[in-house]
C-alpha positions in Angstrom: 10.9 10.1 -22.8 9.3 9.5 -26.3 10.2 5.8 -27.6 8.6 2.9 -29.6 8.0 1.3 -26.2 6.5 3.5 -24.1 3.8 4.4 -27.5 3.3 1.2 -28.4 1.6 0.4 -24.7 -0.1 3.9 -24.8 -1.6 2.7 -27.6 -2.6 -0.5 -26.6 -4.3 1.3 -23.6 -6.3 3.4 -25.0 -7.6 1.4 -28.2 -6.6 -2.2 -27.5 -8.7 -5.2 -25.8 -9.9 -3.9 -22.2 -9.5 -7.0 -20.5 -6.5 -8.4 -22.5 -4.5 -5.3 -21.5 -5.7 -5.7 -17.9 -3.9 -8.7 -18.0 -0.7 -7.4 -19.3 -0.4 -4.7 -16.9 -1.6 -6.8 -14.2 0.2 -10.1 -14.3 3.6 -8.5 -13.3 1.8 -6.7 -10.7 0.1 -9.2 -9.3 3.6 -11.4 -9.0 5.5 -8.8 -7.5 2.1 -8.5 -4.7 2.3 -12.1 -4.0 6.2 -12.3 -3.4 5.6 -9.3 -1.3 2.8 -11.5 0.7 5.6 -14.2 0.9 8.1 -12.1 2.5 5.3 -11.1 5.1 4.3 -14.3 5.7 7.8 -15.8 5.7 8.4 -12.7 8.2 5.4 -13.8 10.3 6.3 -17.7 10.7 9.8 -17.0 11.7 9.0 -14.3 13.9 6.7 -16.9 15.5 9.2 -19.0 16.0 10.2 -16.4 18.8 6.8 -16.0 20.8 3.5 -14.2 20.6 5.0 -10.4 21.8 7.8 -10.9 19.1 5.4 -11.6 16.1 3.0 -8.7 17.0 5.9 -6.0 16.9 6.3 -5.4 13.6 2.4 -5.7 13.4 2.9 -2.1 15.7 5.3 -0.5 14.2 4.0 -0.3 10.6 1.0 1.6 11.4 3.3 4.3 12.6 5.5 3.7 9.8 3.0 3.9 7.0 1.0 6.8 8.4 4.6 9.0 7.3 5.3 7.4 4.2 1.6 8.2 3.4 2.2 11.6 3.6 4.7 11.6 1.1 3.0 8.7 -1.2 -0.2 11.1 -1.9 2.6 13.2 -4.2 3.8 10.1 -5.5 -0.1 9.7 -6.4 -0.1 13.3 -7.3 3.1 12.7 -9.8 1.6 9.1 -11.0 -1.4 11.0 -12.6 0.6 13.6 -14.3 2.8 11.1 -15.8 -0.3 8.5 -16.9 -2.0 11.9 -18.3 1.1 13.4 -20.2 1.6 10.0 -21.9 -2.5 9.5 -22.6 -1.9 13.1 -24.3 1.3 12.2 -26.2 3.1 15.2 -24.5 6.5 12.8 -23.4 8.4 15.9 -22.6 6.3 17.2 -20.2 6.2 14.0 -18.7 9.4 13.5 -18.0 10.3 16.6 -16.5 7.2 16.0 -14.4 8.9 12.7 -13.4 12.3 14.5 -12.6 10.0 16.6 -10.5 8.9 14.2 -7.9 11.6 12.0 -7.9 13.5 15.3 -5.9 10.8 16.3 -3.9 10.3 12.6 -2.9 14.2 12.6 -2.3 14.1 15.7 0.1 10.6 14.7 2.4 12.0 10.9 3.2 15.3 12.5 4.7 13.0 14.2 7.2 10.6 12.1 7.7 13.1 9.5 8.3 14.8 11.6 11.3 11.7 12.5 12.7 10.7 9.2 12.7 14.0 7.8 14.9 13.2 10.1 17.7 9.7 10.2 18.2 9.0 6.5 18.0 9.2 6.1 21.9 6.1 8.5 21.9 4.0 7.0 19.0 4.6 3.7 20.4 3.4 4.7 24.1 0.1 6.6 22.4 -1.0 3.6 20.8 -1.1 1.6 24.4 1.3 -0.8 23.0 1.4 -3.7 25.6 4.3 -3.7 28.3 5.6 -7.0 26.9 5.4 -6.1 23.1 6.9 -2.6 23.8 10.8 -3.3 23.4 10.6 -5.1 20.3 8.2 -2.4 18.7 10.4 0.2 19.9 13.6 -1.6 18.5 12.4 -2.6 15.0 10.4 0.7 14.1 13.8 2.5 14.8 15.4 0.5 12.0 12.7 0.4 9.9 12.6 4.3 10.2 16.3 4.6 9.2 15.3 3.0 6.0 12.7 5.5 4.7 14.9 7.4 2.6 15.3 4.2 0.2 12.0 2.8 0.5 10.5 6.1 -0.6 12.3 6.3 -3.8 12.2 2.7 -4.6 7.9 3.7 -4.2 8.7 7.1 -6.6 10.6 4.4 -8.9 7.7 2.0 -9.4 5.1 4.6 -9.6 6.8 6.5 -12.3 7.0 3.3 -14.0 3.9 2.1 -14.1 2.0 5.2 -15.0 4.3 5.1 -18.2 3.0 1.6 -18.4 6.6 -0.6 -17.6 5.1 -3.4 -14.5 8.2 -5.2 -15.2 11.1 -3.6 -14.7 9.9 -2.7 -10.8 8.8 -6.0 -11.2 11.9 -7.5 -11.5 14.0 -5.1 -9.2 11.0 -5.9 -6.0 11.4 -9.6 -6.7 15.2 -9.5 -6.5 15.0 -7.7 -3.2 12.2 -9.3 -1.3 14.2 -13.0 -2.4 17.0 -11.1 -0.8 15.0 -10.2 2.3 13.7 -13.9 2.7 17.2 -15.4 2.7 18.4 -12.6 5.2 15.4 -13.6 7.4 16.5 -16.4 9.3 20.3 -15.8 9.1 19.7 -12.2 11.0 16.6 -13.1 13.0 18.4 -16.5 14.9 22.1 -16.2 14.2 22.7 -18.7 11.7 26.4 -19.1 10.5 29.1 -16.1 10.9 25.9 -13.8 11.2 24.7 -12.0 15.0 21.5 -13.2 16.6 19.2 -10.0 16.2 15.7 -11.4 16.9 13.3 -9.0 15.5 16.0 -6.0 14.7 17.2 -9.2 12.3 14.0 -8.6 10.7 13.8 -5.2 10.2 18.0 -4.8 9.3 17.1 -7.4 6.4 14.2 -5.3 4.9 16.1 -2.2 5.4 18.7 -3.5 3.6 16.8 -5.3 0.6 14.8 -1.8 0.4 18.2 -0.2 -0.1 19.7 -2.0 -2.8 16.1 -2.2 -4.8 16.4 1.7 -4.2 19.9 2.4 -5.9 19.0 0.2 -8.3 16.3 1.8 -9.6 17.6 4.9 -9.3 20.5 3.5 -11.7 18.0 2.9 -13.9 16.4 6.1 -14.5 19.5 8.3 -14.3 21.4 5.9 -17.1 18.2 6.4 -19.2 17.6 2.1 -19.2 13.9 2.6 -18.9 11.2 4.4 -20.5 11.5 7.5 -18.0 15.5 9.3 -17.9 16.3 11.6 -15.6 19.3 14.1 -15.2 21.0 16.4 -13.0 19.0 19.3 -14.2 15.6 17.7 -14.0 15.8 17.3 -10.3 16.3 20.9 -10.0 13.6 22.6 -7.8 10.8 23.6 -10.3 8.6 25.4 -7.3 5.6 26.2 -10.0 5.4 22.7 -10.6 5.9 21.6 -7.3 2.8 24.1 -6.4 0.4 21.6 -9.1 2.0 18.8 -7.9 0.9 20.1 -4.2 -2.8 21.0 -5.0 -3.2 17.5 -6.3 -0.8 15.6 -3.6 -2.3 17.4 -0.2 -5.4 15.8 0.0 -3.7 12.5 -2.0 -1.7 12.9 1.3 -4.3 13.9 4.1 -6.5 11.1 2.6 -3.5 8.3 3.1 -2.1 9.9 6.0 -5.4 10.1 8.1 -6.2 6.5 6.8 -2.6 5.5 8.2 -3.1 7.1 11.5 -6.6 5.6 11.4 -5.1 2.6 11.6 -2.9 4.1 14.6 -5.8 4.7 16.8 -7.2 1.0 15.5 -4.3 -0.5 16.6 -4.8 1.6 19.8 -8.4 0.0 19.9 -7.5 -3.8 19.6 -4.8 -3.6 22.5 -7.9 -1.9 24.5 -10.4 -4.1 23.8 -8.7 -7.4 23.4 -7.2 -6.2 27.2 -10.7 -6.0 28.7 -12.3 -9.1 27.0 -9.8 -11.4 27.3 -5.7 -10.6 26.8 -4.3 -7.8 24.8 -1.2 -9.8 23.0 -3.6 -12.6 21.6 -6.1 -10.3 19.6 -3.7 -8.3 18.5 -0.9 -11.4 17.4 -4.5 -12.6 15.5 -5.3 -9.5 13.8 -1.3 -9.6 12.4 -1.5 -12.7 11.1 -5.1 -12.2 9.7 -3.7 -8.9 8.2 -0.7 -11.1 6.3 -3.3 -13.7 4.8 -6.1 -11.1 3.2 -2.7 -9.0 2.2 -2.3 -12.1 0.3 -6.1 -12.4 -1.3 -5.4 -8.8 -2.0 -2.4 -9.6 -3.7 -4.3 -10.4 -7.0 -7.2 -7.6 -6.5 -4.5 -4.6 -6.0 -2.5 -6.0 -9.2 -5.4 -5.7 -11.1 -6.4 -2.5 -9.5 -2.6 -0.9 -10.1 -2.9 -1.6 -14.2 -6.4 -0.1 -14.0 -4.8 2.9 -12.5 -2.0 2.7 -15.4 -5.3 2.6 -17.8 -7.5 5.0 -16.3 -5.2 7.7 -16.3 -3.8 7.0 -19.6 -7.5 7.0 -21.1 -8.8 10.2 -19.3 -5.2 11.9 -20.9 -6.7 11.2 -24.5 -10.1 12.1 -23.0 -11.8 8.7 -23.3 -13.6 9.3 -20.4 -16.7 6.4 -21.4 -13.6 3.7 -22.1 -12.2 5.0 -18.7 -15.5 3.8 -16.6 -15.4 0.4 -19.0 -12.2 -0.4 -17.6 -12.8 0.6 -13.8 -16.3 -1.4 -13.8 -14.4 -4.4 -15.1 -12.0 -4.4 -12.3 -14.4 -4.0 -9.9 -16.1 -7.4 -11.1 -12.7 -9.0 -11.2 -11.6 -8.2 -7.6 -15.3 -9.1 -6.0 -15.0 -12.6 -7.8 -11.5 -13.3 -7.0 -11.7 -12.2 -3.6 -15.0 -14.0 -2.6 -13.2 -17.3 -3.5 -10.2 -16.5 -1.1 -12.7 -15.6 1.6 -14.4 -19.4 0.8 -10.5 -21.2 1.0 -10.1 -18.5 4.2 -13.0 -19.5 6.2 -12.4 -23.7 5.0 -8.7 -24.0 6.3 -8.8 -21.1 8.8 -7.6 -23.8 11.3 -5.0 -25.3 9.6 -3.7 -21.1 8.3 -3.2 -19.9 11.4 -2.0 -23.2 13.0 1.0 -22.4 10.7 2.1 -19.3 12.4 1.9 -19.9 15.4 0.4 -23.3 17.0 -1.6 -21.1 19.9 -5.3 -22.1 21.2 -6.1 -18.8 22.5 -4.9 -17.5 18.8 -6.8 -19.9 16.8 -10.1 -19.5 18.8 -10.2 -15.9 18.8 -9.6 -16.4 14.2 -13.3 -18.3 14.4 -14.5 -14.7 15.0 -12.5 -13.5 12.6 -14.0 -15.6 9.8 -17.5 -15.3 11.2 -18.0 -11.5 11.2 -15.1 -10.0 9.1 -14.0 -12.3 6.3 -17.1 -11.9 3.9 -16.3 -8.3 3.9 -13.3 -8.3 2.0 -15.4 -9.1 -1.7 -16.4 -5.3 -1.3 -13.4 -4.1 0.1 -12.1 -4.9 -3.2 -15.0 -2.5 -4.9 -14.1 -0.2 -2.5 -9.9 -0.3 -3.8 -10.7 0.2 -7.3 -12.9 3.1 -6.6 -10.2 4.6 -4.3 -7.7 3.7 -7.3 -9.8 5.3 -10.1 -10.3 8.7 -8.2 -6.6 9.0 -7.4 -5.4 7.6 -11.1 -7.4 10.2 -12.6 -5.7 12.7 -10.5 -9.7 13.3 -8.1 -7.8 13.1 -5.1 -10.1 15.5 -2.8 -12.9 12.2 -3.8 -10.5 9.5 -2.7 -9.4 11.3 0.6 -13.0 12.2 1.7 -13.9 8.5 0.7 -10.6 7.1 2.8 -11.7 9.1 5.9 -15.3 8.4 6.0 -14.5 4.4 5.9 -11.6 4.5 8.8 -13.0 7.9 10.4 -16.5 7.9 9.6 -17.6 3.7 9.8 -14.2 1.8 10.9 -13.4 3.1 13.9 -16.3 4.4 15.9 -18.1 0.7 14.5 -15.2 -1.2 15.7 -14.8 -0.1 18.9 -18.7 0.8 19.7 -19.8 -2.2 19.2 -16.7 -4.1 21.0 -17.9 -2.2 23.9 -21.9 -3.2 23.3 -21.4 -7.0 23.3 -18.6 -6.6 25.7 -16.7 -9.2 23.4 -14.0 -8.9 20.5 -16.4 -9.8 18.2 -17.8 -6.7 18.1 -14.5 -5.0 17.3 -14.5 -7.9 13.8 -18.3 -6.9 13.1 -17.1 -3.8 13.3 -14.2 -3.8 11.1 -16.5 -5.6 8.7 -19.0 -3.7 8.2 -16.8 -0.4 7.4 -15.9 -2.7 4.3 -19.6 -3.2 3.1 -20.8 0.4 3.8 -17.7 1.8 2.5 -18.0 0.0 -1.2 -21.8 0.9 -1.1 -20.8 4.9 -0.9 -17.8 4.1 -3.2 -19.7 3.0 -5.9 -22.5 5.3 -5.9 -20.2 8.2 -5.9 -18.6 6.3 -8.8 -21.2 5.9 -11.0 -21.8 9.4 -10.7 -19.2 10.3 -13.1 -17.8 13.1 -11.6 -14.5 12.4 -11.6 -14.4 12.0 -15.5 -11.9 14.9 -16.5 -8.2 15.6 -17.1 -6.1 17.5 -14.4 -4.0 18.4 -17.1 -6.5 20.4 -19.1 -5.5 23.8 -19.2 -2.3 22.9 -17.8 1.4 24.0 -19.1 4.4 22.4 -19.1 6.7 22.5 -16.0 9.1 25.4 -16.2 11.8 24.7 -18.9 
């Protein structure tokens, strides 16, 4: 792996200007986050176009979707920190075969996961009380979507492995070229346009499949040819079972932590159909929390950049053991993402009307946002604390600390909050409050647990390489 490249931004990470390098990492990062946001929001206004059920399907199905591909994203996490570390110590060999590694096993759980998926979404659809209307365009679109996981896992291995060598733009570029490829497939596959077949929502989901795909054999181009930093070859994809074993110790609870949030957010979903059904109607607080969902996925756009090149740093930093540079760099970030994300919750709460409006020109939609800003929104400052704390555990390969802190905001404050107090005011409010408050009490424990410094050591320590 070793090259002038990849050295010179080790270097820079671990000796250069904290927030300068921030930047570098970031700014890529943050680009490819927002033309992500635009392909969501794009997907949300022309899905709108089509009617309230049709705009809260896909809004279903990604719960179900994500809680799978969390599973196998905690060993992407796992691989992410042995990469960052092996780079931090200078030992590029062991990196790459590390890399090789996970790329395979990545390969290998998305097949299955992929299958299983097709069949059982019926049944995941039915547990989450998805409405009878909303039902058959779930159903359809998370069977497609599902198809797809193969790709869109190792496009994820790609621009993880990536950034913990510290290249944002190569994935950069590839992300942009397919999300500008899933915008212009939109509309064409959604409503028929031209020589194309009217799909509706399946349009939607056959255009990111696609996109995903090409991204993914890109990418995998890349690293086989040897383009970017990382090259991998036939024999480095070979099953190396003691390594898999380290990657496994540090992935399992990685993966627990992401897969329980996931299906957290299962049982949420579960929860809003409930409670928006007994309080008023079922389709409208659930269309409200999509769209709500796409616009702080856009604030979040510029927090998670910065997060992701504090992940690249951290775990480069505690490789060379500069564990007091490490906690600079995180505490940094944090300040960053609270600022930048109080002013989006200010522009949020100002032009709520007119945002939402945008989607989807409903009443019952755009009263039920005013709770939305009123007891949700000014959570999402801490939320941001919260991210980078999450990041900074997993980055420096803590996972056990980032799952037990993802469960105790969904398990422990999210959902019991959200759903207890929907039911003591009798009033969807309560289910926002709820929601809200998880954020603040969540970054409070976050923080505290941070400043403890107990994630401040190498999971590489007395490590060897992987098996030659």
């Amino acid at each position: 792996m070793r090259n002038d490249r990849v050295e010179a931004m080790r270097d820079q990470i671990v000796s250069g200007p904290i927030v300068k390098t921030l930047i570098v990492l970031a700014y890529p990062l943050i680009i490819n986050q927002l033309v992500q946001v635009l392909y969501n929001l794009t997907d949300t206004y022309w899905l709108g176009k089509l009617g309230r059920e049709e705009l809260a399907a896909p809004g279903t199905a990604w719960p179900l979707v994500w809680f799978f591909m969390a599973i196998g994203m905690g060993f992407a996490t796992a691989g992410f920190a042995f990469v960052s570390q092996y780079v931090g110590a200078k030992e590029y060999e062991k990196a790459n075969r590390a890399a090789g590694a996970l790329y395979s096993l990545m390969m290998l759980f998305a097949i299955g996961v992929g299958v299983f998926g097709v069949i059982s979404a019926p049944y995941l659809l039915e547990f989450m009380n998805v409405s009878d209307t909303v039902y058959p365009y779930a159903l359809n679109y998370t069977r497609v979507i599902f198809a797809g996981i193969p790709f869109a896992f190792t496009l994820f291995a790609f621009n993880f492995l990536l950034r913990a060598i510290g290249d944002t733009k190569t994935p950069v570029k590839i992300n942009i070229a397919t999300v500008l490829l899933n915008l212009v497939l939109d509309p064409f596959l959604i409503f028929g346009w031209g020589p194309f077949p009217e799909l509706g929502v399946v349009g939607a989901a056959v255009a990111t499949m696609f996109s995903n795909s090409l991204g993914s054999l890109v990418g995998g181009y890349l690293l086989f040819k040897g383009k970017v930093g990382i090259h991998l070859t036939v024999d480095a994809l070979k099953p190396d079972w003691e390594f898999y074993k380290r990657i496994f110790r540090v992935g399992i609870p990685s993966s627990v932590g992401s897969s329980t949030t996931a299906l957290g957010f299962v049982i949420l979903t579960r929860i809003i159909f409930t409670l928006g059904g007994q309080f008023g109607e079922a389709d409208v607080a659930f269309a409200t929390y999509s769209i709500t969902n796409r616009l702080t996925n856009f604030m979040f756009a510029f927090s998670d950049g910065i997060s992701m090149a504090m992940g690249t740093m951290v775990g480069q930093t505690v490789g060379a053991k500069l564990y007091e540079r490490a906690k600079t760099i995180a505490e940094k970030t944090m300040a960053i993402n609270f600022a930048i994300l109080s002013v989006g919750t200010l522009l949020f709460a100002f032009f709520r009307v007119e945002i939402f409006s945008f989607f989807i020109n409903d009443p019952a939609i755009i009263a039920e946002s005013a709770k939305v800003v009123k007891y949700f929104s000014a959570s999402l400052p801490f939320f941001g604390i919260f991210s980078a704390v999450n990041n900074v555990f997993q980055s420096s390969g803590h996972t056990k600390k980032s799952m037990v802190l993802s469960m105790l905001r969904l398990w422990g404050l999210r959902l019991p909050l959200s759903y207890g107090l929907g039911i003591l005011v009798k009033d969807t409010a309560g289910m926002w409050l709820g929601m809200g408050l998880s954020n603040v009490l969540g970054a409070v424990v976050a923080l505290a647990w941070f400043l403890t410094g107990s994630w401040m050591s190498r999971i590489i320590e007395e490590d060897h390489s992987p098996t030659q």
